[in-house]
C-alpha positions as CSV (number, residue, x, y, z in Angstrom):
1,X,155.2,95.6,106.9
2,X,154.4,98.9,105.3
3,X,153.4,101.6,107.4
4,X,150.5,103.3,106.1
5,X,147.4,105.5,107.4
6,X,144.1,104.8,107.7
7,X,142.4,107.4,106.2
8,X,139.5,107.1,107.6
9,X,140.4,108.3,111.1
10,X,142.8,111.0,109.2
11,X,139.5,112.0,107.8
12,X,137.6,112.7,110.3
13,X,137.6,116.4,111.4
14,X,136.9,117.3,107.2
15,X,134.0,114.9,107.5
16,X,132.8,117.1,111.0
17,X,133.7,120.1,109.3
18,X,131.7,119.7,105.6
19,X,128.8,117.9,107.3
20,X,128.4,121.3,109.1
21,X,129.1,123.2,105.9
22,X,126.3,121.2,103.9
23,X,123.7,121.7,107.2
24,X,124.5,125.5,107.5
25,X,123.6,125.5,103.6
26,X,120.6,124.3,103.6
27,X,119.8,126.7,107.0
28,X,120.3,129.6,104.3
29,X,119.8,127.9,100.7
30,X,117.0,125.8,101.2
31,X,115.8,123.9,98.6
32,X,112.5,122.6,98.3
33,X,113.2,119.5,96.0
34,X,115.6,118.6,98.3
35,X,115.7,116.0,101.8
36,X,118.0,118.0,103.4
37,X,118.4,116.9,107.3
38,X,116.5,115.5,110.1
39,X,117.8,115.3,113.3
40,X,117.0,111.7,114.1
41,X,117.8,110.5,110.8
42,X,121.3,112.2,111.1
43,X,122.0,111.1,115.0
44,X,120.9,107.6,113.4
45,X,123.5,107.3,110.8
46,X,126.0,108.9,113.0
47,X,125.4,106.9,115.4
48,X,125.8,103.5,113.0
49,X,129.6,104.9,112.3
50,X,131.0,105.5,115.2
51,X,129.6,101.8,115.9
52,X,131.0,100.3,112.9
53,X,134.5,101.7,114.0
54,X,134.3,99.3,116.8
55,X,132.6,96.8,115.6
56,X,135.2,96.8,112.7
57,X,137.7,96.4,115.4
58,X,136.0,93.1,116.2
59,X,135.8,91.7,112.9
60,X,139.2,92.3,112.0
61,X,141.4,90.2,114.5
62,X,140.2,87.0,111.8
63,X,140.1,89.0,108.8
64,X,143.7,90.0,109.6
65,X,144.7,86.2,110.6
66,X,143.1,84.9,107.3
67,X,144.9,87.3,105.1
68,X,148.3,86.9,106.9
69,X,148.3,83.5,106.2
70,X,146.9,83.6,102.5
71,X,150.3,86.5,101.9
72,X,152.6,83.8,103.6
73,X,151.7,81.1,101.3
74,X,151.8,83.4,98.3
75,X,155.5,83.4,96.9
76,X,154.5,87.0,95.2
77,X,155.2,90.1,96.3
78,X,154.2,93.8,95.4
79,X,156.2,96.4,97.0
80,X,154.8,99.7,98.4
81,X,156.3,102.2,95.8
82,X,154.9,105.4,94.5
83,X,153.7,103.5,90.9
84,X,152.5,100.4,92.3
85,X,150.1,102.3,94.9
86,X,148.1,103.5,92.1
87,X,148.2,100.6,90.8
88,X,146.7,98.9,93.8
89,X,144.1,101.8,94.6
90,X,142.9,100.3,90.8
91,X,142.6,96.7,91.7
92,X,141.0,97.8,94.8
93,X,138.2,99.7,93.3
94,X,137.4,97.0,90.5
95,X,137.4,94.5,93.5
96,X,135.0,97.0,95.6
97,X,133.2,97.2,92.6
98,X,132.3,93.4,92.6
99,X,132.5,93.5,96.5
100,X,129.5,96.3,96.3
101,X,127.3,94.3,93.5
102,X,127.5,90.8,95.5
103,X,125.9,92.9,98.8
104,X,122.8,93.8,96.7
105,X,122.2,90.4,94.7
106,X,122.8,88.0,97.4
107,X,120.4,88.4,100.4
108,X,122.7,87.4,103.3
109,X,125.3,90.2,102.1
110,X,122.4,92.5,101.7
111,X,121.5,92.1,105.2
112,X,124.9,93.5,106.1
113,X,124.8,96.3,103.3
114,X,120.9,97.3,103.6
115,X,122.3,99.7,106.5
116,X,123.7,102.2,104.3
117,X,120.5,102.4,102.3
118,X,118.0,102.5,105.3
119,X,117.6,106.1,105.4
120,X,115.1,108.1,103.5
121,X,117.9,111.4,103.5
122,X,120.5,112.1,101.3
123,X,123.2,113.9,103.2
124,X,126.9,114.0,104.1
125,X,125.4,112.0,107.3
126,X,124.4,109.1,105.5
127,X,127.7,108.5,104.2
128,X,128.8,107.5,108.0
129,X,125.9,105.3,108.4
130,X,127.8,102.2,108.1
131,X,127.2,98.6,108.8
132,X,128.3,96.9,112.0
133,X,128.6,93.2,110.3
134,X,131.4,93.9,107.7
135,X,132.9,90.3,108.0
136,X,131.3,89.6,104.6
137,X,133.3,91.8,103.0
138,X,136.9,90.4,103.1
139,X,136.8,87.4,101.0
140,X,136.6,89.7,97.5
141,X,139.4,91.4,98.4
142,X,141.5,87.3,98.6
143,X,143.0,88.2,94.9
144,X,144.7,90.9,96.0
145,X,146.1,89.4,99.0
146,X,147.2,86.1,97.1
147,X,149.0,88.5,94.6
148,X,151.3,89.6,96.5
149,X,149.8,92.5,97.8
150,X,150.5,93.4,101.7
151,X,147.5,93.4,103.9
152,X,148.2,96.4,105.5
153,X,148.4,97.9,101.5
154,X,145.1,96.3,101.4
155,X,143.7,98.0,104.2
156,X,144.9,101.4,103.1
157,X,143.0,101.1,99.6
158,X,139.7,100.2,101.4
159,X,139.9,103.5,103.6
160,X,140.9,105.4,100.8
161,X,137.8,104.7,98.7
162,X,136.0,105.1,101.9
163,X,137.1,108.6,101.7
164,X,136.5,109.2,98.4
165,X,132.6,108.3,99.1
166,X,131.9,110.6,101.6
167,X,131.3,113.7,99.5
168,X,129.4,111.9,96.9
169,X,125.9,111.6,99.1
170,X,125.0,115.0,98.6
171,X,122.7,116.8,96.7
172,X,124.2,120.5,97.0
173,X,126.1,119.1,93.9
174,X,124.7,118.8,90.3
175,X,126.4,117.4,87.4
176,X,130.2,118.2,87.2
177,X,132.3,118.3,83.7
178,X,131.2,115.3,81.3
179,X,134.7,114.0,81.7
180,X,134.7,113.9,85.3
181,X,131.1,112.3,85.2
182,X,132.4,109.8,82.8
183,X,135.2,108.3,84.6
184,X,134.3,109.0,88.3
185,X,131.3,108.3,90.4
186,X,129.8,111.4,91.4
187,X,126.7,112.3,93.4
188,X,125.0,112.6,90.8
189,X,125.9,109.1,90.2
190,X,125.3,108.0,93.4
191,X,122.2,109.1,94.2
192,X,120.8,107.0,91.5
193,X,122.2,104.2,93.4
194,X,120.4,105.5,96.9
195,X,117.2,105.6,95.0
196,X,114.0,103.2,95.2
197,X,112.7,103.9,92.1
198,X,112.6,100.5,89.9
199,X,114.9,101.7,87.2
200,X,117.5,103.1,89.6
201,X,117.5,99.7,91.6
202,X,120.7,98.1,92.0
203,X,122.9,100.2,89.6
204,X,126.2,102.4,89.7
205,X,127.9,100.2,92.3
206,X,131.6,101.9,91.5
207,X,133.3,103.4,94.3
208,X,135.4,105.5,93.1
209,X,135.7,104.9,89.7
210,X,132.1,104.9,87.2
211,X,133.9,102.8,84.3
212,X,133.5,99.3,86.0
213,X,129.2,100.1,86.0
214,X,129.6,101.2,82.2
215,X,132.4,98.2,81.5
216,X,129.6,95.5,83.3
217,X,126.4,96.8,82.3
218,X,125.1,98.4,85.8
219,X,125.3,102.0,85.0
220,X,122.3,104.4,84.5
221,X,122.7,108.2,84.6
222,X,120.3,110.6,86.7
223,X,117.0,111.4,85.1
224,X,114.3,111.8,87.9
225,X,114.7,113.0,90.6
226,X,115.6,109.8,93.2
227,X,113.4,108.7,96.4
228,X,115.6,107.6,98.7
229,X,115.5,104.8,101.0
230,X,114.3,101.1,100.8
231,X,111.4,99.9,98.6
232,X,110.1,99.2,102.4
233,X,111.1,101.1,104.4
234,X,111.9,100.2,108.4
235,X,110.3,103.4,110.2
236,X,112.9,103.2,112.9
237,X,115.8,105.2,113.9
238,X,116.9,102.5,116.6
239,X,120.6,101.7,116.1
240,X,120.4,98.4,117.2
241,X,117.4,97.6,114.8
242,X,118.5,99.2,111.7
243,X,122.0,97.2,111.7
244,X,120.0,94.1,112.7
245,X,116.5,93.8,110.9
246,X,117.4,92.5,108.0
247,X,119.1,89.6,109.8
248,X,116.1,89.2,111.9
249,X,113.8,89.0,108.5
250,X,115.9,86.3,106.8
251,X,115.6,84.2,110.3
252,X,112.1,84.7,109.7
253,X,111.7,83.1,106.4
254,X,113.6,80.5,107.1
255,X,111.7,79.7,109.9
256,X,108.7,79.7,107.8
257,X,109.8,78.0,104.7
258,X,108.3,74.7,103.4
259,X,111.5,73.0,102.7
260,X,115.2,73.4,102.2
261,X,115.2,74.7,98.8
262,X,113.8,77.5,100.3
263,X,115.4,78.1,103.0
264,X,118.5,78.1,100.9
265,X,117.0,80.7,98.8
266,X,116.0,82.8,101.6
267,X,119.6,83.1,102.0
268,X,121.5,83.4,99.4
269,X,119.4,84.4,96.5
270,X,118.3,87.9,95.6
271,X,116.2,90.3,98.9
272,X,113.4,90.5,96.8
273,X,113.4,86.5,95.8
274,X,110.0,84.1,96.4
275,X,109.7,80.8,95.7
276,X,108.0,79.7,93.2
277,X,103.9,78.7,94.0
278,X,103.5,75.0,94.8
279,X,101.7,72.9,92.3
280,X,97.6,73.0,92.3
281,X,95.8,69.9,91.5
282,X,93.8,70.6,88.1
283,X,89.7,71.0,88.4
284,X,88.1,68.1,88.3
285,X,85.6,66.3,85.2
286,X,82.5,68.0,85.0
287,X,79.6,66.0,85.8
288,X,78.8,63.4,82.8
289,X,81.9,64.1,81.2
290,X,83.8,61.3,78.8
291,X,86.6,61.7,81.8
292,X,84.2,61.3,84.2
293,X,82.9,58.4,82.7
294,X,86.2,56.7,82.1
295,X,87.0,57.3,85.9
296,X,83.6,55.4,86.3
297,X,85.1,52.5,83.5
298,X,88.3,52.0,85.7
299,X,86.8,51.7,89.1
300,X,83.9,49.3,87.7
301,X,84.1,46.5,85.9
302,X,86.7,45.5,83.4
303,X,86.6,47.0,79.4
304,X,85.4,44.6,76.7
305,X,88.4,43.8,74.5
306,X,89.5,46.3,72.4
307,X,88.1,49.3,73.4
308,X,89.7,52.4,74.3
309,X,90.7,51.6,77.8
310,X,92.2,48.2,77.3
311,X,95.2,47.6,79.8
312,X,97.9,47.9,78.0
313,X,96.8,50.4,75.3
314,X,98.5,53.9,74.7
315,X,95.3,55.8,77.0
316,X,96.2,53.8,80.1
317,X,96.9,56.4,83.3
318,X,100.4,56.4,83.9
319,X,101.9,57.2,87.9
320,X,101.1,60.3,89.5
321,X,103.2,62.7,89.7
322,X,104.8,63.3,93.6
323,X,103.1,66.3,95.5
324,X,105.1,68.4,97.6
325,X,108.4,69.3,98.3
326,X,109.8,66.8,95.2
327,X,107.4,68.6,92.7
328,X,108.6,72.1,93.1
């Protein structure tokens, strides 16, 4: 088993350290444009990382069991060298990459990701405010694990990129060099993808790496300037409520819904999906109508021969269609 750090907790004191840098800036340099801090919102997100850090704990005694068994079935093996770490830091990011996408198009791995977008800042703090449900996260990184790469490897990739995030959510920092904006996400990249507006929505999902959002179609530079937060917002800063509310909302429409169709996509389609309106019966025949007077024909006596309504002839009504749950 390779022994490797997790960066995360390694971390830690430079997080402490250019959180207070980037609050002690805005003290001096304020800009007007800018969210800057609020002490709730910050405690909040704090608050939701150090949480996640146990509740991570949790998650991972079956992640770990699930993993070890898939790399002792796998007859591959990828050692930990100085090349092949790269190498895996790669795969990791284009697996994060589809990881990140999946948690804002399927609702149920929204729920889990929504977290990190809850708050209407843009700060160093909001890069902490992590989820507390992160068991829908392992099975992208399976590939990896059935080719030959160790767990533990695994592990050290995810914390790595982790890293790498933090000092995106800012916005002390412009644009950098067009070659670094090219082939890196940045915060200006980034805070595109924090934004509500419509035409930031869902895009620049790379973590550390841009290329995979150019490569797939999801990338879309910084124009406006972003509002940050959810297209509806929750108005809370309880812990407890912003990791769970979005959990608590899909329980909702399922409870509601008219059928399992629904309720199916309630879960797993997009957060903003809605079913699609159930058929209307169409207005009726106006009074003296020729419809009104063939309904008349039909529920009266029989047709002469060969008129129009015969039975048998190519007007005849055929059955209805089903109402309901079948129709949709």
């Amino acid at each position: 088993m390779p022994h490797l750090p997790n960066a995360v907790l390694w971390s830690i004191p430079a997080f402490v350290l250019l959180t207070v840098v980037e609050m002690v800036s805005y003290r001096f340099h304020p800009d007007d444009g800018a969210e800057g801090y609020a002490a709730k919102d910050a405690a909040t997100s704090v608050t939701m990382g150090l949480g996640s850090l146990v509740f991570d704990l949790v998650w991972k005694i079956p992640i770990v069991a699930i993993y070890a068994a898939i790399y002792e079935l796998t007859p591959l093996r990828v050692p930990v060298l100085w090349w092949t770490l790269p190498l895996m830091l790669l795969a990791q990011d284009f697996f994060y990459y589809w990881s990140h996408r999946g948690h804002h198009v399927i609702r149920i791995l929204w729920a889990c990701h929504v977290v990190h977008h809850s708050s209407e800042k843009f700060n160093l703090t909001t890069a902490l405010r992590q989820p507390w449900t992160t068991w829908t996260v392992w099975p992208f990184y399976v590939p990896m694990i059935a080719l030959g790469v160790h767990p533990a490897a695994v592990a050290f990739c995810s914390s790595v990129n982790l890293v790498y995030q933090f000092w995106i959510h800012t916005e002390r920092i412009g644009t950098l060099p067009r070659p670094i904006e090219f082939v890196f996400n940045t915060p200006s990249h980034h805070r595109v993808h924090h934004a509500s507006q419509g035409g930031y929505l869902d895009r620049n999902f790379g973590g550390i790496l841009i290329v995979w959002d150019r490569l797939f179609g999801s990338f879309v530079p910084e124009i406006e300037r972003p509002v940050y937060g959810l297209t509806k917002n929750i108005g809370t800063y309880n812990p407890l409520r912003v990791a769970t509310h979005e959990y608590a909302a899909i329980a909702r429409d399922i409870a509601a819904a008219r059928g399992w169709r629904e309720r199916a996509g309630r879960v797993f389609m997009g957060p903003g999906w809605q079913p699609g309106p159930a058929p209307e019966a169409g207005p009726g025949p106006e009074p003296g109508s020729a419809a009104e007077l063939g309904s008349a024909t039909e529920a009266g006596s029989a047709p002469e021969a060969g008129s129009a309504a015969e039975p048998g002839s190519a007007t005849e009504a055929g059955p209805r269609e089903p109402v309901g749950e079948s129709a949709r």
